[in-house]
ROLUM-220152 format. One line per 2 residues: for each residue x, y, z of N, C-alpha, C, O. Coordinates in steps of 0.001 Angstrom, whole numbers, padded with zeros to 6 digits. Layout:
<nodes>
X,Y,Z,X,Y,Z,X,Y,Z,X,Y,Z ~ ...
</nodes>
This chain:
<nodes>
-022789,-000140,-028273,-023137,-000069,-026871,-022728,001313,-026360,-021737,001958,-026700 ~ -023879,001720,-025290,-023243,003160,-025159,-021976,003446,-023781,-021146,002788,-023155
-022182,004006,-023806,-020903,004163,-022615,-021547,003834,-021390,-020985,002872,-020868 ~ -022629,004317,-020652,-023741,004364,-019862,-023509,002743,-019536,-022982,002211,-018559
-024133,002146,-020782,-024124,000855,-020488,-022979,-000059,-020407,-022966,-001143,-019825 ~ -022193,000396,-020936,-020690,-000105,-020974,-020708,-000268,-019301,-021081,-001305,-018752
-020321,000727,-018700,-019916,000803,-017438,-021257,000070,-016340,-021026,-000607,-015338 ~ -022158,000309,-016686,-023460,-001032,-016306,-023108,-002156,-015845,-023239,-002671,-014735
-022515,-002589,-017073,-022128,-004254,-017320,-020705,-004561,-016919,-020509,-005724,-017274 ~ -019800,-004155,-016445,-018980,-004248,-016021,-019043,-005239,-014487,-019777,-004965,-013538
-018186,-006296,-014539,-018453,-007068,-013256,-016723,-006888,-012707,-015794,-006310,-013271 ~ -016756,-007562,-011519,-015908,-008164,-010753,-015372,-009642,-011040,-016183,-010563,-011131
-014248,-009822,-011155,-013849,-010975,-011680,-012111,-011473,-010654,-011199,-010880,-010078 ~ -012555,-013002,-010988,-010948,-013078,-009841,-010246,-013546,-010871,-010661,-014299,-011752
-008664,-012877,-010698,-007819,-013446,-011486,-006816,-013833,-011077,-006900,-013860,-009849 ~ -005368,-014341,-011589,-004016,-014665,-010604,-003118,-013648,-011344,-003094,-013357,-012540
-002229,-013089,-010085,-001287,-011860,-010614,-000172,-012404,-010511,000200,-012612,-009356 ~ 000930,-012907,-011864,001753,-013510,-012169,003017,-012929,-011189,002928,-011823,-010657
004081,-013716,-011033,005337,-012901,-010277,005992,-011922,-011022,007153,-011706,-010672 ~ 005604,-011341,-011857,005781,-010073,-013065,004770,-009481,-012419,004883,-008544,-013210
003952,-009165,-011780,002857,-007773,-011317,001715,-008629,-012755,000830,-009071,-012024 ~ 001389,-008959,-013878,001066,-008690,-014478,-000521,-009671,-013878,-000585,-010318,-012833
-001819,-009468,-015079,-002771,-010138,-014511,-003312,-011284,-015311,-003316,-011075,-016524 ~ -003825,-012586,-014868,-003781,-013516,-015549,-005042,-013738,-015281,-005227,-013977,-014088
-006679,-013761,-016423,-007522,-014411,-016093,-007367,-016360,-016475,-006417,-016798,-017124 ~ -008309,-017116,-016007,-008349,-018258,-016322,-009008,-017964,-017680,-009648,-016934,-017895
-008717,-019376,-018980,-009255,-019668,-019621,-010975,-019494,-020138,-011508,-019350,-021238 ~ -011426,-019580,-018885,-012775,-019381,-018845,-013244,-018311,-018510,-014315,-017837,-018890
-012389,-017795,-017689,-013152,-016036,-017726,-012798,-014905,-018869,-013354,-013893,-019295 ~ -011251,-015804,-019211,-011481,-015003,-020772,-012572,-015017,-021466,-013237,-014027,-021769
-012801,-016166,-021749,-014147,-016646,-022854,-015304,-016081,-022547,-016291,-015896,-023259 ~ -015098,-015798,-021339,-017053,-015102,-020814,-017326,-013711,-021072,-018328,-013200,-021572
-015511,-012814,-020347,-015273,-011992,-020742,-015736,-011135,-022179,-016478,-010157,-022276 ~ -014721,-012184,-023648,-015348,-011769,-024827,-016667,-011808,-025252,-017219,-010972,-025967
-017350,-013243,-024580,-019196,-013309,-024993,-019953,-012456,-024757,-020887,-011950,-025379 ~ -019236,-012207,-023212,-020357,-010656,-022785,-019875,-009138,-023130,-020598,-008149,-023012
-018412,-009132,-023613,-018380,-007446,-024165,-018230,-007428,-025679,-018030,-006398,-026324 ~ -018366,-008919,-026311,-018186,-009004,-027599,-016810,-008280,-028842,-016726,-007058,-028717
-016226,-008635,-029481,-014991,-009055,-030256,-014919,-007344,-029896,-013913,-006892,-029349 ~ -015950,-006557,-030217,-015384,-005243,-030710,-015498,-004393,-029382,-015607,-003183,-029582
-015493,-004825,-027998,-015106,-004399,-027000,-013841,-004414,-026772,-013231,-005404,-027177 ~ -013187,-003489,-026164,-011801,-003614,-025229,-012036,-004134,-023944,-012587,-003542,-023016
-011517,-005442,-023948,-011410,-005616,-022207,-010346,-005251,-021483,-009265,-005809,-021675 ~ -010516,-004097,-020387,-009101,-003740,-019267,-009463,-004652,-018330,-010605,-005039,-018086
-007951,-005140,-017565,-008186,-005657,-016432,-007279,-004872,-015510,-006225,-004390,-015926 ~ -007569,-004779,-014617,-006836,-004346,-013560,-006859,-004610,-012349,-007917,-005106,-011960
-006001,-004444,-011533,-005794,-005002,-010161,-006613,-004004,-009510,-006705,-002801,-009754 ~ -007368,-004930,-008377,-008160,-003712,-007115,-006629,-003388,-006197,-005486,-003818,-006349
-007176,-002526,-005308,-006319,-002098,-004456,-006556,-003113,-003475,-007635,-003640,-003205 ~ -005047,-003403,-002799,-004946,-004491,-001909,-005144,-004110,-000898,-004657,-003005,-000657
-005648,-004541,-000198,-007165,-005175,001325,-006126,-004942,002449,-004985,-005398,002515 ~ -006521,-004446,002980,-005435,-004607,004619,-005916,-006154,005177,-006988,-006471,005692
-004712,-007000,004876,-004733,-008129,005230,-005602,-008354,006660,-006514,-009177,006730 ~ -005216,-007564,007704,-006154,-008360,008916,-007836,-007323,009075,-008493,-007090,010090
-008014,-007026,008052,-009140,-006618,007304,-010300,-007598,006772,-011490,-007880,006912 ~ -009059,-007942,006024,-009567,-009070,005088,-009765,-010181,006214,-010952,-010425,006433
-008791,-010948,007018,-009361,-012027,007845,-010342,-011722,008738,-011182,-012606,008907 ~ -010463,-010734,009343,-011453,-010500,010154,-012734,-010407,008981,-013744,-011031,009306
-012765,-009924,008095,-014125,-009854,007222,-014405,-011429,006884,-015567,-011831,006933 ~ -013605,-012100,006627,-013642,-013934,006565,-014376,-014386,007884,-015431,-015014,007976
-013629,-013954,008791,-014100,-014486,010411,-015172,-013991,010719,-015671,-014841,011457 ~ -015802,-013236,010646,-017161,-012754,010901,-018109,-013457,009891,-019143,-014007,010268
-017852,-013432,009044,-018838,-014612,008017,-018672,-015912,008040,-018951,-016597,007057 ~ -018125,-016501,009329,-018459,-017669,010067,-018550,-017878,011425,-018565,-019048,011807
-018652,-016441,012732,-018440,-016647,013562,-018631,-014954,013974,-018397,-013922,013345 ~ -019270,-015280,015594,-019259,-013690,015968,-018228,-013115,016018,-017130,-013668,016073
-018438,-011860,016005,-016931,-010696,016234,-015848,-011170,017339,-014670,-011517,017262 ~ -017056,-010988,018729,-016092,-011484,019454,-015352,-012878,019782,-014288,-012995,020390
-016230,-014013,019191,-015176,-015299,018797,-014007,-015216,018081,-012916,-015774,018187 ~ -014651,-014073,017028,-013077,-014255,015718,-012036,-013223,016234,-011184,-012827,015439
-012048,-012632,017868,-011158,-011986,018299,-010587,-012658,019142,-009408,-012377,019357 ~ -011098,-013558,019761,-010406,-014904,020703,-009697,-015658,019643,-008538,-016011,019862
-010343,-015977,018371,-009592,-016526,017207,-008112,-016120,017236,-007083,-016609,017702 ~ -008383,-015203,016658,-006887,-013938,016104,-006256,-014036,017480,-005072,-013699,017490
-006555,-014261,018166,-005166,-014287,019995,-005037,-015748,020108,-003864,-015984,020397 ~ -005669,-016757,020016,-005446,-017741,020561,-004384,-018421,019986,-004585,-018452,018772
-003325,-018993,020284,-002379,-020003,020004,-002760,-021279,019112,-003260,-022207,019748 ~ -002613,-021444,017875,-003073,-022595,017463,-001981,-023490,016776,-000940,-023274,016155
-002599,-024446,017117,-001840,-025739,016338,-001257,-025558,014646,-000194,-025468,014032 ~ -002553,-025572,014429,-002418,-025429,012719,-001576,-024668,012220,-001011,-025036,011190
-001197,-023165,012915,-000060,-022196,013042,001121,-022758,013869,002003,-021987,014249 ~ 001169,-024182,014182,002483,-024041,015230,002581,-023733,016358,003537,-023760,017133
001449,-023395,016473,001287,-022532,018182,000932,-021183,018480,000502,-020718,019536 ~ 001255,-020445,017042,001699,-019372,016860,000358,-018387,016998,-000700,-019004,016871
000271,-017362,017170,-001821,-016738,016788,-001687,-016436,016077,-000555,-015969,015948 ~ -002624,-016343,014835,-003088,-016028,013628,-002874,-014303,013979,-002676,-013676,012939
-002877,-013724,014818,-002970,-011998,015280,-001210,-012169,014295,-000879,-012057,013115 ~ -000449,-012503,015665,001020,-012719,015209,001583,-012668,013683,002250,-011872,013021
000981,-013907,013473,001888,-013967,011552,001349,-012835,010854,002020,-012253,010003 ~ -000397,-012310,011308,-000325,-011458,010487,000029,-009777,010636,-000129,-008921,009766
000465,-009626,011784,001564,-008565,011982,003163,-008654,011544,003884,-007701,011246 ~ 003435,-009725,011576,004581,-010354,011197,004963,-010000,009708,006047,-009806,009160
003413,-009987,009180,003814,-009994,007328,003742,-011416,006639,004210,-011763,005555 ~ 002948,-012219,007668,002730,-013356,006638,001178,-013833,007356,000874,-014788,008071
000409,-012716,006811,-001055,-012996,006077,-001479,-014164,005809,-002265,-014864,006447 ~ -000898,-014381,004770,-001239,-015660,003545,-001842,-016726,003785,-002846,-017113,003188
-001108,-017459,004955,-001666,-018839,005690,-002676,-018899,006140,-003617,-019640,005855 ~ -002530,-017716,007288,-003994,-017009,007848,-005309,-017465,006699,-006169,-018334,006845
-005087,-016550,005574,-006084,-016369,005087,-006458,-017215,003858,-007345,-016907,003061 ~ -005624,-018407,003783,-005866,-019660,002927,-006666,-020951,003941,-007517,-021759,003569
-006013,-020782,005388,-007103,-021378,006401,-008510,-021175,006121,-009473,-021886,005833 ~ -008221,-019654,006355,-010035,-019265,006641,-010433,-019689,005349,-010975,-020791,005263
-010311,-019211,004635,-010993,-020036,003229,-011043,-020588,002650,-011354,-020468,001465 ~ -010631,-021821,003490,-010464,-023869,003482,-011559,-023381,004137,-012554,-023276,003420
-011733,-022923,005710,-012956,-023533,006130,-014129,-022718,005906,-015135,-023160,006460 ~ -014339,-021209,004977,-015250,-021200,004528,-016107,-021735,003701,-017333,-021734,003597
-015058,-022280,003021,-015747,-023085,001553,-016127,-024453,001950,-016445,-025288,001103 ~ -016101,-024732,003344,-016359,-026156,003979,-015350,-026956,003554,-015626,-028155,003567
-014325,-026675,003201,-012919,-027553,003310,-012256,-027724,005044,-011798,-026836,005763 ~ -012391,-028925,005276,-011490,-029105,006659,-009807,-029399,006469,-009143,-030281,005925
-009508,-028145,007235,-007489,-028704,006791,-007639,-028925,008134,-006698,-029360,008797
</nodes>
């Protein structure tokens, strides 16, 4: 395979990054991994560069809701937070919740 195409075929893939930094695909994306670059490929994985968290929720919130709803969102006081606004925790440094919500209810999961 030539290089050209090497870099062609190259996809995007999600993986979990162990509490060592290190990167963990699932079982199955290994396996797809080797089918599609075959035994005598090297597969690298590497981490993307991490997302400015209220980046990332606002890019969630707009792909279910206008801009300016998902800015009444991010201020409003909610339950599910405690009371707290989703703006808040994620200035605070805790993202995470925020953005495991939004994508319960993107994926049509109701929490």
């Amino acid at each position: 395979m030539s290089k050209t195409n090497l870099f062609d075929s190259m996809q995007t893939c999600v993986v979990k990054v162990r509490k060592d930094g290190s990167l963990s695909p699932s079982r199955r994306v290994r396996e797809q991994l080797r089918r599609r670059a075959g035994d005598e490929q090297k597969i690298v994985m590497r981490r993307l560069q991490p997302q400015d968290p209220l980046a990332q929720v606002r890019k969630i919130l707009h792909s279910l809701v206008t801009p300016a709803e998902a800015e009444r969102w991010l201020h409003a006081p909610l339950a599910i937070f405690e009371g707290h606004c989703p703006i808040d925790l994620i200035n605070d440094g805790e993202p995470l919740h925020v953005i495991e919500i939004l994508e319960c209810l993107e994926e049509g999961s109701y929490v």
